[in-house]
N, C-alpha and C positions, 0 to 999 in steps of 0.2 A: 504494500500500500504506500511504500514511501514515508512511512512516518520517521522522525527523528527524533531521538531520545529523550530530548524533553516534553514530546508530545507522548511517547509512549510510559514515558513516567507519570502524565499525566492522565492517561486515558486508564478507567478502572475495568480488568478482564472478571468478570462476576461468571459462574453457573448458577442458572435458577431450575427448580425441580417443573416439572410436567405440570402446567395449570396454573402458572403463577399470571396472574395479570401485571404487567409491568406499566399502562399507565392506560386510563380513561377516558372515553369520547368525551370534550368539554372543559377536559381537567387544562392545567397552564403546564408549558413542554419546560423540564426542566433537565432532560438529557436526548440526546441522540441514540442510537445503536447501531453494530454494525455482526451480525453475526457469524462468528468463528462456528460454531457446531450446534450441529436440533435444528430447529423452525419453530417459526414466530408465525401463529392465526394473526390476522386481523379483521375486525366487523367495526359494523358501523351499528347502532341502536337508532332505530325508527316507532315511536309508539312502544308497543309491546313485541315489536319483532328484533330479531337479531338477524341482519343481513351478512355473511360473511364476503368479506372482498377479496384475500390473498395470502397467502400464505409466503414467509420470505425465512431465504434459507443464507446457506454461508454464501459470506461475502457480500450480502448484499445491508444496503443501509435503509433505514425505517426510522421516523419518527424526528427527523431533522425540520420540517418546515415549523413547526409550532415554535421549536427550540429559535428558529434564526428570526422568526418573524415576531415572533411574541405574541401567536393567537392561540385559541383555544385547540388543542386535539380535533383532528376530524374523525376519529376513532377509537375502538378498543383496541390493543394489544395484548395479546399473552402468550406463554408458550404451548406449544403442541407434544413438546417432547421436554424432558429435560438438555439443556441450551444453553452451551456459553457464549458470553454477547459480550461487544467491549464497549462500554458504557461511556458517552462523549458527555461533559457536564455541559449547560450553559457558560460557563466559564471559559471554557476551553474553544467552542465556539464561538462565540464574539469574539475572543481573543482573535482570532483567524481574520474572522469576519472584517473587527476592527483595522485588522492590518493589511487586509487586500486594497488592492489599485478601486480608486472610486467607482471606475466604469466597471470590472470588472464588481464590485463590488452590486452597484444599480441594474448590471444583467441579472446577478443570481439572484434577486428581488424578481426582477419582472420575469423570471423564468417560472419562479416557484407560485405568482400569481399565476399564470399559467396554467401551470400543473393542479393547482387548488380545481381550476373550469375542469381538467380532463377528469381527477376524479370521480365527477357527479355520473360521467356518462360512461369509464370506463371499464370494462372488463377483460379482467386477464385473457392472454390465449390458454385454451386448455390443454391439459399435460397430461390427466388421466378419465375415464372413464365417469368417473363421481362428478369432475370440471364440467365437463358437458351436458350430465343432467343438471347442473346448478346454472350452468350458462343457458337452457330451458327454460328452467324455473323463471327467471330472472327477464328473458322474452314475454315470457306470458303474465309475468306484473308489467311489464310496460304498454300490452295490451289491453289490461284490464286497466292503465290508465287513462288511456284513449279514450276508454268507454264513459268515463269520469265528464268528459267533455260532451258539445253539447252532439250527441248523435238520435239519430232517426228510430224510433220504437222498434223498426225491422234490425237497425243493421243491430241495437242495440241486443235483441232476442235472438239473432245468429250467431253472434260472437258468444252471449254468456252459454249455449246449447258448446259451442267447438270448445272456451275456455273449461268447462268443467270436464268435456272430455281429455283435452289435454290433462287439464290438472291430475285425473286418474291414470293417466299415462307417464306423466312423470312420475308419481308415488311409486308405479312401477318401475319402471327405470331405476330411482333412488334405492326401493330393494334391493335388484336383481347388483346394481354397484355397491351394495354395501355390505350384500352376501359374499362377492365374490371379489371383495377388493381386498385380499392379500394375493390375487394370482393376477393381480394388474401391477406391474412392478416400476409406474411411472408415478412421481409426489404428485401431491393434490397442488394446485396453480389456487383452488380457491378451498380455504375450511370446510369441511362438514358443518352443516347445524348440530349435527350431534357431538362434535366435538370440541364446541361453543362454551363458555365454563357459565354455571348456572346462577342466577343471584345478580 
């Protein structure tokens, strides 16, 4: 990664055990991650649902935009497995931040606005089996928000006739991948709901 010894004396290598939630949709980012070993779920909480969005594995970094911008979490974190992460303080980031070139500085701003818009609309590509019934799933809510809008009595009674068929078509699907997803030997790109942590 390039770091140098004063950053890696600064950056703290933690393992957390299987289910730990490491920070809350809404909460204030008061560290970054970057993880060495496991996978990190992340959801988002909607009402009384829990949307899973992605699952992030080694090497990859999570949970930076809150920390640089100083807004709220767009989501939950936790781990999936037991996970060693290297824990980047706010501290340690502004420091950075602080010290980069202005312009470059006002890009990784305007980039990370950016990324905030792709968010809302985007979904991983999928990696296994379970991905692609969730990337289903996820079709047929944005269907059924269409329906939300103002549509015609008919088109309104043919969608909810095909969405409930779907909808039982995916429960199947989500079985038949959750019976058989130890002989799919590709990670999940997006969490299980069942493996969502409860509470």
């Amino acid at each position: 990664m390039g770091l140098t010894p004063l950053d890696e004396a600064s950056i703290e290598v933690v393992t957390f055990p299987k289910g730990k939630v490491l920070f809350r949709q809404g909460a204030r980012g008061d560290a970054a991650y970057i993880v060495n070993s496991g996978a990190v779920g992340i959801f988002r909480e909607t009402g009384d649902r829990k949307i899973p969005l992605a699952s992030v594995r080694k090497g990859e970094l999570f949970g930076e935009m809150a920390v640089i911008d100083n807004s709220p979490r767009m989501a939950t974190a936790f781990t999936l497995e037991e996970s060693t992460l290297m824990v980047i303080s706010t501290d340690v980031m502004m420091d950075k931040m602080n010290k980069a070139d202005p312009f470059i500085k006002a890009l990784v701003l305007m980039l990370m606005n950016n990324l905030r818009g792709v968010h809302d609309s985007y979904t991983p590509k999928s990696r296994s089996l379970l991905d692609s019934v969730n990337s289903l799933q996820k079709q047929s809510e944005m269907v059924a928000r269409f329906m939300l809008s103002k549509v015609t009595p008919d088109v309104r009674a043919d969608l909810d006739v095909k969405l409930a068929a779907l909808d039982d078509v995916v429960k199947e699907l989500r079985r038949i991948a959750m019976t058989y997803r130890g002989e799919d030997r590709r990670n999940d790109a997006i969490p299980s709901e069942a493996d969502l942590p409860q509470g």
